[in-house]
C-alpha positions in Angstrom: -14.6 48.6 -6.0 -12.9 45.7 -4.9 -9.3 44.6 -5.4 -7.3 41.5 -4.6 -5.0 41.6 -0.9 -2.8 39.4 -2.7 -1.5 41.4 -6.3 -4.0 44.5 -6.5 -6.0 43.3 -9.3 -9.6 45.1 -9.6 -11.7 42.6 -8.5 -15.9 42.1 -9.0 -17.4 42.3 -5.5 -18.9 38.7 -5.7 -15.2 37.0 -6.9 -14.6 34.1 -4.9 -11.2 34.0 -6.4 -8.8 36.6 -7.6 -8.6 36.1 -11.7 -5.1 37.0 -11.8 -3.2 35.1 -8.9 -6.1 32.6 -7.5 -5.8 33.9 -3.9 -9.4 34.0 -1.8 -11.2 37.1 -2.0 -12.8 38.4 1.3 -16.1 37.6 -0.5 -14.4 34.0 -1.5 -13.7 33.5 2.8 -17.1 35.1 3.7 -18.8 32.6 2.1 -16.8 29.6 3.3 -15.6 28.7 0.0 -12.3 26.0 -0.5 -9.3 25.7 -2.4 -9.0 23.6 -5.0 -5.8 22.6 -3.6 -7.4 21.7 -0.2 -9.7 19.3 -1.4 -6.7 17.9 -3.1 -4.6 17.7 0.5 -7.9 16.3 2.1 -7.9 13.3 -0.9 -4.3 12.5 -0.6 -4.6 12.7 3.4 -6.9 9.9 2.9 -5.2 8.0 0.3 -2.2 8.0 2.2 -3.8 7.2 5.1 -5.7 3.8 3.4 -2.6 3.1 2.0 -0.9 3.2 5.6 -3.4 0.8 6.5 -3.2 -1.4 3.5 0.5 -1.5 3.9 0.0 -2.8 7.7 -2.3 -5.5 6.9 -0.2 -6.5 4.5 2.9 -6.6 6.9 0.8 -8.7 9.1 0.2 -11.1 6.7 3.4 -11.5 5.7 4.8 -12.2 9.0 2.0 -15.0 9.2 2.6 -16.6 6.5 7.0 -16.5 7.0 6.3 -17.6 10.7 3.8 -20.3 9.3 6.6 -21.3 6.6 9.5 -21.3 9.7 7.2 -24.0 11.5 6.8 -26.0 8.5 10.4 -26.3 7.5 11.5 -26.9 11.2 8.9 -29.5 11.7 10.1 -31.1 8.2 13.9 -31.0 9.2 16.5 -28.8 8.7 17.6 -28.7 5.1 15.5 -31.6 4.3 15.3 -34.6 2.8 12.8 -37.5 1.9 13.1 -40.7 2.2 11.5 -43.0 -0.5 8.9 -45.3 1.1 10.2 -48.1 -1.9 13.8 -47.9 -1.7 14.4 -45.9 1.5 16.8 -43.8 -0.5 17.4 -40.0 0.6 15.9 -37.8 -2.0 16.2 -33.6 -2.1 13.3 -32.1 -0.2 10.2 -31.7 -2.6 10.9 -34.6 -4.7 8.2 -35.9 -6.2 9.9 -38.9 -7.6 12.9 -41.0 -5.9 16.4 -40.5 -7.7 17.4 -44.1 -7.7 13.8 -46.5 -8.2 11.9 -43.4 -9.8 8.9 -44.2 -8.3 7.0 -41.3 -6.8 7.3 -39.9 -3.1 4.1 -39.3 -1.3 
């Protein structure tokens, strides 16, 4: 008779797991058998781990496209503002359409 290390129960010889408290029997380690809750550690290892990655490239990206934005709005001016090729009036930066002759800004 067999009977669990963990809580005593009266084990079966060929229990991989104790019924009562789930710890690994000796025949459960002889044969190389996992935890549930290891397979579980192993999936989340390698969630977290894809997500570390995700997470980085994204980072990246994000630095790209603020530096790329930075070079734009210096090469543009400072605050900004457009000139209207009719009127030559100063318009707000992204104006599509002057504020005085209404004609569009290209």
């Amino acid at each position: 008779m067999v009977y669990c290390s963990s809580c005593g129960q009266k084990l079966e010889e060929d229990f991989y797991f104790c019924p009562k408290c789930g710890a690994k029997t000796v025949a459960g380690k002889a044969a190389g058998v996992t935890e549930p809750w290891e397979n579980m550690r192993e999936a989340f290892e390698t969630a977290g781990e894809e997500m570390r990655k995700a997470f980085q490239k994204a980072g990246e990206e994000v630095r790209k496209a603020f530096a790329e934005a930075r070079t734009q709005v210096r090469a543009r001016g400072a605050v900004g503002s457009v000139s209207c090729p009719h009127c030559s009036i100063q318009n707000p930066y992204g104006a599509k359409f002057c504020q005085k002759c209404g004609k569009p800004i290209s």
